[in-house]
C-alpha positions as CSV (number, residue, x, y, z in Angstrom):
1,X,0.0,0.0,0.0
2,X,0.5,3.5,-0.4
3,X,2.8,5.3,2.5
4,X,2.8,8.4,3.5
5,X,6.3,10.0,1.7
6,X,4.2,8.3,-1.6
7,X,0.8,10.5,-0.9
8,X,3.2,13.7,-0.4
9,X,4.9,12.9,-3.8
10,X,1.6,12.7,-5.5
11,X,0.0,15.8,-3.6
12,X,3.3,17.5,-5.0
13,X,2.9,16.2,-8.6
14,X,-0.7,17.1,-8.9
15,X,0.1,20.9,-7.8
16,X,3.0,21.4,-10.2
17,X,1.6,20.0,-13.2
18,X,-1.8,21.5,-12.1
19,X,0.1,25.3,-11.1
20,X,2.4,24.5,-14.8
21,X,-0.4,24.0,-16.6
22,X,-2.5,27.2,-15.2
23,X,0.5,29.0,-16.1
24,X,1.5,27.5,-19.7
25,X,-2.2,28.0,-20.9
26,X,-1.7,32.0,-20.3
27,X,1.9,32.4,-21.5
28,X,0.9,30.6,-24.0
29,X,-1.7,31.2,-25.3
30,X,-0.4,35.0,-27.3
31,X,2.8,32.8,-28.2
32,X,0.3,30.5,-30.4
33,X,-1.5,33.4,-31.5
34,X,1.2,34.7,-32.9
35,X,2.6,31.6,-34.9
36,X,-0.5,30.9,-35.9
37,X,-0.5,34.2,-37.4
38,X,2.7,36.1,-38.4
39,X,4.2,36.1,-41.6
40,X,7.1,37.5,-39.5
41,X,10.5,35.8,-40.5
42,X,11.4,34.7,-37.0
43,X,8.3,32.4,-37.1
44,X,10.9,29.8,-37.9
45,X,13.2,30.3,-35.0
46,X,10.6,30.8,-32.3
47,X,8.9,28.0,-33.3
48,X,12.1,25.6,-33.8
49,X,13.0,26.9,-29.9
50,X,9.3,26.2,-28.6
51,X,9.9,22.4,-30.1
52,X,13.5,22.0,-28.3
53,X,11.9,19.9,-25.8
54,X,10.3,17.6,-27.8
55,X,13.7,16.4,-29.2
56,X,16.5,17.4,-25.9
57,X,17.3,15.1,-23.5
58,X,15.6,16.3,-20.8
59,X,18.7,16.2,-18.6
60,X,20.3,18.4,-21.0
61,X,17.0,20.8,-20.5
62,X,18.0,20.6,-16.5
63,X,21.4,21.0,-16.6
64,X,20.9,24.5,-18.4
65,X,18.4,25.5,-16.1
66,X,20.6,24.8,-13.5
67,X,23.7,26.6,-14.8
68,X,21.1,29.3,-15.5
69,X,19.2,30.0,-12.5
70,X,22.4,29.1,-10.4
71,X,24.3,31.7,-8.3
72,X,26.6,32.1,-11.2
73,X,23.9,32.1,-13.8
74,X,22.1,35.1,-15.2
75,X,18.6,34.3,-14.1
76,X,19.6,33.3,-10.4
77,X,21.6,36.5,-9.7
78,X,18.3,38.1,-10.9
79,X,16.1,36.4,-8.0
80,X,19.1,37.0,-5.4
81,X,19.2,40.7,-6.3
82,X,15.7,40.3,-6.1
83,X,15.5,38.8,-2.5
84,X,14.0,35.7,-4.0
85,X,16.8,33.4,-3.3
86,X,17.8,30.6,-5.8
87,X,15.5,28.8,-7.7
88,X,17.1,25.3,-8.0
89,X,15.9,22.9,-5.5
90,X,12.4,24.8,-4.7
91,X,9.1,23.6,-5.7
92,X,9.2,27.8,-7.5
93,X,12.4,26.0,-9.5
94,X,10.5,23.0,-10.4
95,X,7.5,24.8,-12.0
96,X,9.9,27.1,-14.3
97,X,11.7,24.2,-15.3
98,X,8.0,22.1,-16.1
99,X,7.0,25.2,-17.7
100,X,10.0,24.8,-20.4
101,X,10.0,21.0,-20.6
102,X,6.3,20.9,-21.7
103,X,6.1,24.0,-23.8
104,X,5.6,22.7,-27.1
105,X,2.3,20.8,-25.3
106,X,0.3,23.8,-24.5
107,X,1.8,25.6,-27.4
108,X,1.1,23.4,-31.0
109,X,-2.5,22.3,-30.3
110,X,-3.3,25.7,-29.5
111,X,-1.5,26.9,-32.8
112,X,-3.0,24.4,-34.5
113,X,-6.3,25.6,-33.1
114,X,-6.0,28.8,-34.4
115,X,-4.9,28.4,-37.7
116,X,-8.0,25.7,-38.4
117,X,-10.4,29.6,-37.4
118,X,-9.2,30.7,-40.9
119,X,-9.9,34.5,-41.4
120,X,-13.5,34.5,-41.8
121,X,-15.3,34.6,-38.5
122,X,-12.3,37.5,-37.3
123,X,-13.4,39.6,-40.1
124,X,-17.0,39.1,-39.4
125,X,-16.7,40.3,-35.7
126,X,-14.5,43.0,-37.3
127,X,-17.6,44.3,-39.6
128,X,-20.0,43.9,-36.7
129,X,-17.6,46.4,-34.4
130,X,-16.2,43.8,-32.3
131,X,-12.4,44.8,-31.0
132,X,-10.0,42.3,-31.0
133,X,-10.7,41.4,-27.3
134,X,-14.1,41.0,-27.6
135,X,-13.6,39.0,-30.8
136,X,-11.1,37.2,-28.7
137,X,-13.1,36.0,-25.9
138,X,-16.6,35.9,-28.0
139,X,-15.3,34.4,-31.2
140,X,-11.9,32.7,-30.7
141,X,-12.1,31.1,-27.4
142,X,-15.4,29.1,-28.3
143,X,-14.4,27.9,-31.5
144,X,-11.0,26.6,-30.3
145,X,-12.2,25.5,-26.8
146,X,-10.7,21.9,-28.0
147,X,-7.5,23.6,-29.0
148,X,-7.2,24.6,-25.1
149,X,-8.5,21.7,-23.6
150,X,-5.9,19.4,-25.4
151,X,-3.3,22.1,-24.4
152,X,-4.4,21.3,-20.6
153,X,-4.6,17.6,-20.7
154,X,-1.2,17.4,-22.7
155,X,0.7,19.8,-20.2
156,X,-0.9,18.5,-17.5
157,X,0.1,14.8,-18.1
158,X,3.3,15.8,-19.6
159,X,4.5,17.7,-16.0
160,X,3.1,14.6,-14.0
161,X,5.2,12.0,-16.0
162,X,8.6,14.6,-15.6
163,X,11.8,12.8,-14.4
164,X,15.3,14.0,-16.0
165,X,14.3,17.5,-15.4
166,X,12.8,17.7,-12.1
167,X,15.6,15.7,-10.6
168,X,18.2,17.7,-12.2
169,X,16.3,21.4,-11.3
170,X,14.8,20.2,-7.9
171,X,16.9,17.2,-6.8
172,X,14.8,14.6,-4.0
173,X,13.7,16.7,-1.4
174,X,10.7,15.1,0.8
175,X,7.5,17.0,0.8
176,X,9.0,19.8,-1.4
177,X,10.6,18.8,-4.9
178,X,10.3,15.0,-4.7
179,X,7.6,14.0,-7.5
180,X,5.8,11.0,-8.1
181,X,8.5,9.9,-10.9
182,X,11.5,10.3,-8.5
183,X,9.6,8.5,-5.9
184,X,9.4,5.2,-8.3
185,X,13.3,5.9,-8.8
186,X,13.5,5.7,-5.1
187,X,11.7,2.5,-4.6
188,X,13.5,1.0,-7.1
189,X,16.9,1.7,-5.7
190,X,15.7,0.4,-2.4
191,X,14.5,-2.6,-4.5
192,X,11.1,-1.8,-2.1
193,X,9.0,-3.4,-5.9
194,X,5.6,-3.5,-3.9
195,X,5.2,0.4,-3.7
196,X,6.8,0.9,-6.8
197,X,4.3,-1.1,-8.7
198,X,1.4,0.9,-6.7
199,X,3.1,4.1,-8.1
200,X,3.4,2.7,-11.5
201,X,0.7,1.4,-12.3
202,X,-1.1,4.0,-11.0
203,X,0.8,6.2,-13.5
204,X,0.0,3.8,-16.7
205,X,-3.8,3.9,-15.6
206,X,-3.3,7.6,-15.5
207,X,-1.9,7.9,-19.3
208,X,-4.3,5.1,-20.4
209,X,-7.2,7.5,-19.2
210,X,-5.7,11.1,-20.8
211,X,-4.8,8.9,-24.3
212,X,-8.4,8.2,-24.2
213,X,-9.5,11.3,-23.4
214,X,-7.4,12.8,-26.5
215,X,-8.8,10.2,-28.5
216,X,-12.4,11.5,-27.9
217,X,-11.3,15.1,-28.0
218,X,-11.0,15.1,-32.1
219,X,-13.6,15.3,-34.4
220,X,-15.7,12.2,-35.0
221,X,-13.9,12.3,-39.0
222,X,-10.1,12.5,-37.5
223,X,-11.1,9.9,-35.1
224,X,-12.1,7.4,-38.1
């Protein structure tokens, strides 16, 4: 059964990926606007460095974050001047580096949402007065409501399954950066296989289920 240190690590794992994903789904959300829409020549670029975690190691992905938010890194002399502290080995650390590792989740289906709008309905909210917030949240938001609920379900259960990166940015601390994922790794070095399996197999039920729900997402058509 389940022990205590195993219900902390899962308590943990739901509030990062549910905090990473809160997060993701506003940053970036304008991101996918914008590739969905520039003709800008850095569309290219941008979107080769939103894929970068889809194809690094994610231990390369930590190690830079590390280096980065490090006392000798740019980004962690920024929070020390700050009075923040360091962000490697806090659960703040462990969202910014979730928040990378699963960017291109929240970011392609949400592209992808807004380039299948077309021009059309914008224009037509346009002619009828509408600004481009009120087109926005009247036009946009309904017709790619599957856009952002695949962005949520793929960032969500992208941070939960997180290994490389979260041991690398937030190391095994109990009750503060130790995940469900480095909680396996632990009962598997203590060969302690019973628990292991609980956490597991709870974790292949878990991707069974948001697979599934992916599956029914798409349109009846895709999904023959």
């Amino acid at each position: 059964m389940l022990s205590t240190e195993d219900w902390a690590a899962i308590r943990l794992t739901l509030e990062l990926a549910t905090v990473t994903t809160v997060l993701l789904l506003v940053l970036c959300t304008p991101l996918a606007w914008w590739l969905a829409h520039t003709a800008s020549r850095w569309k290219g670029p941008v979107g080769a460095v939103v894929a970068l975690p889809l194809v690094l190691p994610p231990t390369v992905i930590g190690f830079y974050l590390l280096v980065t938010m490090g006392p000798s890194g740019p980004v962690g002399q920024l929070t020390e001047w700050l009075g923040l502290g360091y962000l490697p080995f806090t659960f703040p650390g462990l969202v910014v580096g979730s928040i990378i590792y699963s960017l291109p989740f929240a970011v392609q289906p949400l592209q992808r949402a807004f380039e299948s709008l077309g021009q059309r309905p914008l224009e037509v909210a346009a002619t009828l007065g509408a600004s481009k917030l009120d087109t926005f949240f009247t036009v946009v938001l309904p017709m790619a409501r599957t856009g952002f609920v695949t962005a949520a379900v793929l960032s969500f259960a992208h941070t939960v399954g997180e290994f490389g990166v979260v041991l690398m940015i937030g190391g095994n601390i109990p009750g503060v950066t130790r995940v469900v994922s480095v909680q396996i790794y632990d009962h598997v070095e203590a060969m302690d296989y019973a628990n292991a399996h609980w956490l597991a197999g709870g974790m292949v039920v878990f991707s069974f289920v948001v697979l599934m729900l992916l599956h029914w997402l798409q349109p009846s058509k895709e999904r023959a």
